[in-house]
ZAVO-436556 format. One record per residue (C-alpha): x, y, z; residue number from 1. Coordinates in Angstrom, 3 decimals, padded with zeros to 6 digits. Example, Ala and Ser with C-alpha at 12.3 -4.5 7.8 and 13.67 -1.06 7.14 Angstrom:
((012.300, -004.500, 007.800), 1)
((013.670, -001.060, 007.140), 2)
// end
This chain:
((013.950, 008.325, 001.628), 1)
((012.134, 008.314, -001.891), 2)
((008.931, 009.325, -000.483), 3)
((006.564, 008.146, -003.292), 4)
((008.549, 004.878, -003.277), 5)
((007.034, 004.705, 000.370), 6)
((003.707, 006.287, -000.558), 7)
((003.446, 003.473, -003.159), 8)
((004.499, 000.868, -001.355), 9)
((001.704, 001.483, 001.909), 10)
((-000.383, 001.649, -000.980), 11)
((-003.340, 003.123, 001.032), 12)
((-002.787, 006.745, 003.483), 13)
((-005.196, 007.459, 005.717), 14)
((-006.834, 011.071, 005.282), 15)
((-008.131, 012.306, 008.253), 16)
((-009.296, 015.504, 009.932), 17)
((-008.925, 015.680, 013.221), 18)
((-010.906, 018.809, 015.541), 19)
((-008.852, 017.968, 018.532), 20)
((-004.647, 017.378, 018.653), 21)
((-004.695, 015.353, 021.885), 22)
((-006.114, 012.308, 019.513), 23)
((-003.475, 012.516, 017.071), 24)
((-001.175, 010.321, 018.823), 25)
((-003.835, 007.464, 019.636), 26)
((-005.023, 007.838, 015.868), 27)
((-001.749, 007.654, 014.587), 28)
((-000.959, 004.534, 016.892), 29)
((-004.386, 003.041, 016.048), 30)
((-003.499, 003.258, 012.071), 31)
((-000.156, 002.013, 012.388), 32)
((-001.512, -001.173, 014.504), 33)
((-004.051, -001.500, 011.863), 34)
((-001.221, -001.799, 009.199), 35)
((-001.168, 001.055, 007.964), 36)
((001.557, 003.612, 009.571), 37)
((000.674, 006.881, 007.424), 38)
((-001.809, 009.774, 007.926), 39)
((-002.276, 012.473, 005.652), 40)
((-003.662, 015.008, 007.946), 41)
((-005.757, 017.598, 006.038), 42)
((-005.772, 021.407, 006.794), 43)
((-009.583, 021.703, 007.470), 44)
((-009.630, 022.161, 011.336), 45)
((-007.668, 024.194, 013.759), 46)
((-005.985, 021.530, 014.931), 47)
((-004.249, 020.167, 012.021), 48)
((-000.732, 021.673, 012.128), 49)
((-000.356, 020.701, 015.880), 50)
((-001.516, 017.521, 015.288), 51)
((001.241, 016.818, 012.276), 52)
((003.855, 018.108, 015.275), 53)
((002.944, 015.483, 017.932), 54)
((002.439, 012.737, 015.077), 55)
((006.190, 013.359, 014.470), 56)
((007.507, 013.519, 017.944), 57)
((005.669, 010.690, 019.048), 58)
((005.163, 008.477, 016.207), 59)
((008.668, 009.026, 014.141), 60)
((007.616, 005.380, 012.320), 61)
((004.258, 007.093, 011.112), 62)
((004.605, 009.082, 007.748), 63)
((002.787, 011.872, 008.215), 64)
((001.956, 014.750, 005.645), 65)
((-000.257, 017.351, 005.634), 66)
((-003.510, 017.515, 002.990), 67)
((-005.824, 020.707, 001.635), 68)
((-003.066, 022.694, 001.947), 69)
((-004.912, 025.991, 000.652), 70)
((-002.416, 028.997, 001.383), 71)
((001.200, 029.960, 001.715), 72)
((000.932, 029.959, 005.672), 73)
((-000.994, 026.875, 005.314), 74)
((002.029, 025.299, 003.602), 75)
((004.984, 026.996, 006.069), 76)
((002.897, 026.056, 009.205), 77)
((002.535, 022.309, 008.145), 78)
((006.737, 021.907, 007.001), 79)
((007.365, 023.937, 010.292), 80)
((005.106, 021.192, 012.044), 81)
((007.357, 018.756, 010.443), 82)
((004.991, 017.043, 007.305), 83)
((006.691, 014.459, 005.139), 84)
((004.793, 015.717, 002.226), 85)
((001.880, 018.261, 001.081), 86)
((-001.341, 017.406, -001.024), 87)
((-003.350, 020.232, -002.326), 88)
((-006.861, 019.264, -003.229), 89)
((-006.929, 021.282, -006.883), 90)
((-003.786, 022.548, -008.761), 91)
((-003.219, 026.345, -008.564), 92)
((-000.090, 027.306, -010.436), 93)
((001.514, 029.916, -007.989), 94)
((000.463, 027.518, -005.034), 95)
((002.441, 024.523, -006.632), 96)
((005.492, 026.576, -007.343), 97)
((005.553, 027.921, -004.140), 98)
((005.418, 024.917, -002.072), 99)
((008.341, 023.430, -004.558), 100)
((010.663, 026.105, -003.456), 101)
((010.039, 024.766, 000.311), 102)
((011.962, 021.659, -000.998), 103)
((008.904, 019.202, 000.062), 104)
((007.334, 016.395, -001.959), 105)
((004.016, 017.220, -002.838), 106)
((000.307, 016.358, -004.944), 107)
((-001.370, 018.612, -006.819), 108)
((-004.694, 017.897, -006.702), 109)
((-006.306, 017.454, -010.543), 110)
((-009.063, 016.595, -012.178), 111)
((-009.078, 017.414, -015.846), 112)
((-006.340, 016.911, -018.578), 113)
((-005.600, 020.187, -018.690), 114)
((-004.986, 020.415, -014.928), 115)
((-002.943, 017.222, -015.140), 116)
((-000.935, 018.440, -018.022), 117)
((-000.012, 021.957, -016.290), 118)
((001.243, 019.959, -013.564), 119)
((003.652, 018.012, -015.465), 120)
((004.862, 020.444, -017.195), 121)
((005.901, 022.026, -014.070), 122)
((008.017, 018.749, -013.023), 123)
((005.085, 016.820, -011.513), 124)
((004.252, 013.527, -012.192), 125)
((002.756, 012.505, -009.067), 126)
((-000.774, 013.681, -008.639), 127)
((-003.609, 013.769, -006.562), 128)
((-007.018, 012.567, -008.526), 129)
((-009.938, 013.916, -006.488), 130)
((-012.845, 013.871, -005.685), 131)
((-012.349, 010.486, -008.038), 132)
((-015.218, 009.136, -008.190), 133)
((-017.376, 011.769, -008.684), 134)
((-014.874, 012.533, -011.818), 135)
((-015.190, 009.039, -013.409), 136)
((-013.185, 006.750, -011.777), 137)
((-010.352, 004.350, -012.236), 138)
((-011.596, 004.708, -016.015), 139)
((-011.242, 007.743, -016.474), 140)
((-007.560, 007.323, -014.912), 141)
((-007.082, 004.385, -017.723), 142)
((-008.260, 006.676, -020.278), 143)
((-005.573, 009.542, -019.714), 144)
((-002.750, 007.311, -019.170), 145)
((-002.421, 006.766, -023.192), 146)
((-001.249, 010.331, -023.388), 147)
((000.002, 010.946, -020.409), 148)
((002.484, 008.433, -020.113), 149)
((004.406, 010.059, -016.917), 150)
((001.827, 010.535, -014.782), 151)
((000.632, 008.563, -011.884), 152)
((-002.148, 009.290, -009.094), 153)
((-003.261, 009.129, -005.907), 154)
((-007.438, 008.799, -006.234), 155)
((-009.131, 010.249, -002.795), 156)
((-012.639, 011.028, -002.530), 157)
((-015.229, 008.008, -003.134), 158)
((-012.503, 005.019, -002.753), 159)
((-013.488, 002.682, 000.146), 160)
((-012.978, -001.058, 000.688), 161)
((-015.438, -002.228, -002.101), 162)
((-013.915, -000.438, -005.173), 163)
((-010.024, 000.039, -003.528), 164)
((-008.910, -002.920, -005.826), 165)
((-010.301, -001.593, -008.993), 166)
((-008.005, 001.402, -007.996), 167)
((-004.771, -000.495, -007.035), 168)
((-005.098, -003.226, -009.830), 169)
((-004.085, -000.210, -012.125), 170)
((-000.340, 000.297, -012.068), 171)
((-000.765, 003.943, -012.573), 172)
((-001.959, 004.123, -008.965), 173)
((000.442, 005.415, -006.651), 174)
((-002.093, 004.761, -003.592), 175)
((-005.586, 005.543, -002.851), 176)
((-006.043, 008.058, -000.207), 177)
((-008.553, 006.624, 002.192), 178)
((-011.061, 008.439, 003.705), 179)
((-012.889, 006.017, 005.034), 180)
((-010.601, 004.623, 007.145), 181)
((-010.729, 007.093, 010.239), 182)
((-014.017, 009.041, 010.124), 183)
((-014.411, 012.233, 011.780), 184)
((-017.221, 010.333, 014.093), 185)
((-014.740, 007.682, 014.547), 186)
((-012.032, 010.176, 015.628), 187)
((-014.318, 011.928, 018.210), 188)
((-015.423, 008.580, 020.002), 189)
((-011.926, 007.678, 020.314), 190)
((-012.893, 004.227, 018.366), 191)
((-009.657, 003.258, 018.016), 192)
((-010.150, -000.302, 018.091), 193)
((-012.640, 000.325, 014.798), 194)
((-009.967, 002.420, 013.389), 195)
((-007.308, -000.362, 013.729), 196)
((-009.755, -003.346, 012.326), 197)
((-010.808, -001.481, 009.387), 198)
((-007.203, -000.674, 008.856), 199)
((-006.189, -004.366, 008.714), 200)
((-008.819, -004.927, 006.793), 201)
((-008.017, -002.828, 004.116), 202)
((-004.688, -003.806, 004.005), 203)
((-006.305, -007.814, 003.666), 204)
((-007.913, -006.263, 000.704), 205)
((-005.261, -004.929, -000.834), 206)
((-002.932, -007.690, -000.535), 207)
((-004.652, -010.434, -000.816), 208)
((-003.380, -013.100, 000.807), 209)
((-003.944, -016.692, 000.169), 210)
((-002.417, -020.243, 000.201), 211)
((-001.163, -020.797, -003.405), 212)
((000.405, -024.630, -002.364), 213)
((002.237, -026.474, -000.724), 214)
((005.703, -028.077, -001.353), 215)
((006.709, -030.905, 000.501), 216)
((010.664, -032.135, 000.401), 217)
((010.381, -035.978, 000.517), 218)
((013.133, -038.269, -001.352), 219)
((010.487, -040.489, -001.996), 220)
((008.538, -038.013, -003.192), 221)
((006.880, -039.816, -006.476), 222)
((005.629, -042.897, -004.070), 223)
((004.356, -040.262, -001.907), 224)
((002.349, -038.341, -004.335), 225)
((001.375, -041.497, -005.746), 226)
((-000.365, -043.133, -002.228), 227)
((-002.408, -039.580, -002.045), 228)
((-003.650, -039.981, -005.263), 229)
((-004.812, -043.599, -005.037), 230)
((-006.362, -042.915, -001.254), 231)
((-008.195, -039.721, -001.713), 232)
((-008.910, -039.824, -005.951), 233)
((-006.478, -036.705, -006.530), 234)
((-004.776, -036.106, -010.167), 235)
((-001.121, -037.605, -010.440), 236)
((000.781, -035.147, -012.289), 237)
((004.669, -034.892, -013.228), 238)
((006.797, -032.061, -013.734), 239)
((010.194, -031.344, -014.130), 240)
((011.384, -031.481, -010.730), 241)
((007.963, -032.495, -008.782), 242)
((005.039, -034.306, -008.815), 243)
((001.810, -033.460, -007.927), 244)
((-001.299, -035.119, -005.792), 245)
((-003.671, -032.301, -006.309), 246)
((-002.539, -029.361, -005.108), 247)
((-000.093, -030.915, -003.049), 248)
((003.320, -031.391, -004.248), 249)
((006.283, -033.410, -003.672), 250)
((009.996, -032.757, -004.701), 251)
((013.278, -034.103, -003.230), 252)
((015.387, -031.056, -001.910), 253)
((019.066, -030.569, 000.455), 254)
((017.759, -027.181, 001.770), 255)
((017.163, -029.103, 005.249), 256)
((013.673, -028.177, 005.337), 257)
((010.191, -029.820, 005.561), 258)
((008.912, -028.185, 002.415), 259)
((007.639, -025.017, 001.427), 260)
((004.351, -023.004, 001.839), 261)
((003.699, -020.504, -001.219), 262)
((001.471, -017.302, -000.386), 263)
((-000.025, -015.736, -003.515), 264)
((-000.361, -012.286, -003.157), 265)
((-002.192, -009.645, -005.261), 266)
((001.577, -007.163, -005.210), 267)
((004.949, -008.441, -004.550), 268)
((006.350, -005.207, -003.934), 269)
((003.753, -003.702, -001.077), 270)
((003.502, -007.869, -000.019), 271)
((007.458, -007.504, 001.007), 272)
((007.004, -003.801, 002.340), 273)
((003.827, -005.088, 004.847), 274)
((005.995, -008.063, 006.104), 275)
((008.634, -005.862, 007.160), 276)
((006.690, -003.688, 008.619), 277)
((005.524, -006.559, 010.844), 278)
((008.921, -007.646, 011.425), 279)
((009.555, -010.198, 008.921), 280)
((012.924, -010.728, 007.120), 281)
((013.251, -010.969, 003.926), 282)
((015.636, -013.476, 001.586), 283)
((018.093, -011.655, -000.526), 284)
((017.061, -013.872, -003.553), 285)
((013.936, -011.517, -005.077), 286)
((012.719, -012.325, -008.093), 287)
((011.484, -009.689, -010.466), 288)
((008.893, -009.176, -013.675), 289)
((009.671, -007.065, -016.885), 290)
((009.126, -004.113, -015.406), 291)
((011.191, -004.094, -012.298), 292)
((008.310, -005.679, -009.897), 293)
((008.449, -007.797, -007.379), 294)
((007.535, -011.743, -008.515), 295)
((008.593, -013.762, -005.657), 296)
((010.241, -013.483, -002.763), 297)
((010.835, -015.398, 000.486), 298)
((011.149, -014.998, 004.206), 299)
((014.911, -015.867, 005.650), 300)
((013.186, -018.022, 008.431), 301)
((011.061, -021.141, 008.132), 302)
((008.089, -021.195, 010.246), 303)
((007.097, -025.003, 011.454), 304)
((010.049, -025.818, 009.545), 305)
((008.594, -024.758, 006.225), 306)
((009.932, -022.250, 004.007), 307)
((007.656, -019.232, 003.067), 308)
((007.525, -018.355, -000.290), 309)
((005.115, -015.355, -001.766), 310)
((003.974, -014.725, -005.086), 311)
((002.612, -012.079, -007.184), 312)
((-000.413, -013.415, -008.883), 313)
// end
């Protein structure tokens, strides 16, 4: 598994403390219902490491890692427990080198150049940026990605559902850690339902979802278009291989189906990762941008006898 190829593509992780172990399993299930099947699971109470070991018995589909990892112990306890990966929350040198010779992806948390720089230069492009706000931001991030051309970060601290896609927009963003997503109040009431819808929610945010258009496969399709138009005062408009009544469109087609519904979505590449996650299947044929993204893609099965196309817009 290239673990920041799955950070990136959940695009949010959870970052939770949790006082009592007998609710990591119902958190874990709660975030994973919500959409979001990750939990980094921070060293600040008692309970973390045993918490990390029951996340990974009982929820092997939740990634799991383990966050303000302060100490050496700190670090064998939570690889012993069975963490996926290891976020620190600032970058000490002998910390960082020590946790690389456990063999374990990790963050360093930074906050300055020179803190980002050191952590490069020790093989690390993949860092923690906390606590972000307070530190300037998503433009601050834009600001040191001129000269640091490698590195890419995880924001935590301040990032909640009205600034996440000022974050995410950036392609230097690995994910946002989200802190907001399973309070410690939350946790303790055992509001997992809450946990859950402002999971999904987040993940709505992030994605976003919409209708881009619809296709429909008609052999007739000009005359079609054309009766719209003249009923309902849309614009006529021909293409290459369509026409248009508004945002309706016609084309002839031998694929067997009715037409085609295309989802715009706000990232093609965590777009296909979510619909997997909720079972979906995916049609070989990807298309891709310049720089290796995902464009468009489809689903192998047609749902009301429509094909499902998605977009990156």
């Amino acid at each position: 598994m290239d673990m920041f190829k799955t950070i990136y593509e959940l695009g949010i992780i959870p970052v939770v403390a949790i006082d009592d172990a007998d609710k990591a399993v119902p958190l874990a299930k709660a975030l994973s219902e919500g959409g979001l099947p990750a939990a980094e699971i921070t060293f600040r109470t008692a309970a973390a490491e045993e918490s990390i070991r029951r996340i990974v018995a009982e929820c092997p589909d939740v990634l799991v890692g383990a966050g303000t990892v302060l100490t050496k112990e700190q670090a064998d306890r939570a690889v012993a427990a069975g963490a996926k990966f290891i976020v620190t929350p600032g970058f000490n040198p002998e910390m960082v080198a020590y946790i690389k010779s456990l063999g374990i992806p990790m963050m360093p948390g930074a906050a300055t150049p020179g803190e980002m720089e050191q952590a490069m230069s020790m093989g690390l492009t993949n860092i923690k940026f906390f606590p972000a706000e307070a530190n300037g931001g998503v433009a601050k991030l834009k600001a040191l990605a001129g000269p640091y051309q490698a590195a890419k970060w995880m924001p935590t601290g301040g990032v909640n559902a009205k600034n996440l896609n000022d974050y995410l927009s950036f392609d230097r963003i690995i994910a946002c850690g989200g802190t907001w997503l399973a309070t410690g109040a939350d946790i303790a009431e055992g509001n997992w339902d809450g946990i859950t819808s402002k999971c999904k929610e987040a993940v709505k945010t992030m994605l976003g979802f919409k209708l881009g258009g619809v296709v429909i496969y008609d052999d007739d399709a000009k005359a079609e278009a054309q009766l719209l138009c003249k009923l309902f005062g849309f614009k006529y408009e021909e293409k290459d291989c369509s026409v248009s009544a508004g945002d309706i469109s016609f084309m002839k087609d031998e694929s067997g189906a009715k037409g085609c519904i295309i989802i715009n979505t706000l990232n093609g590449n965590r777009a296909m990762a979510y619909l997997k996650r909720m079972g979906a299947e995916i049609d070989p044929d990807i298309w891709y941008d310049k720089k290796g993204n995902v464009s468009c893609f489809g689903l192998k099965n047609t749902i009301a006898g429509f094909e499902i196309c998605i977009e990156t817009k």
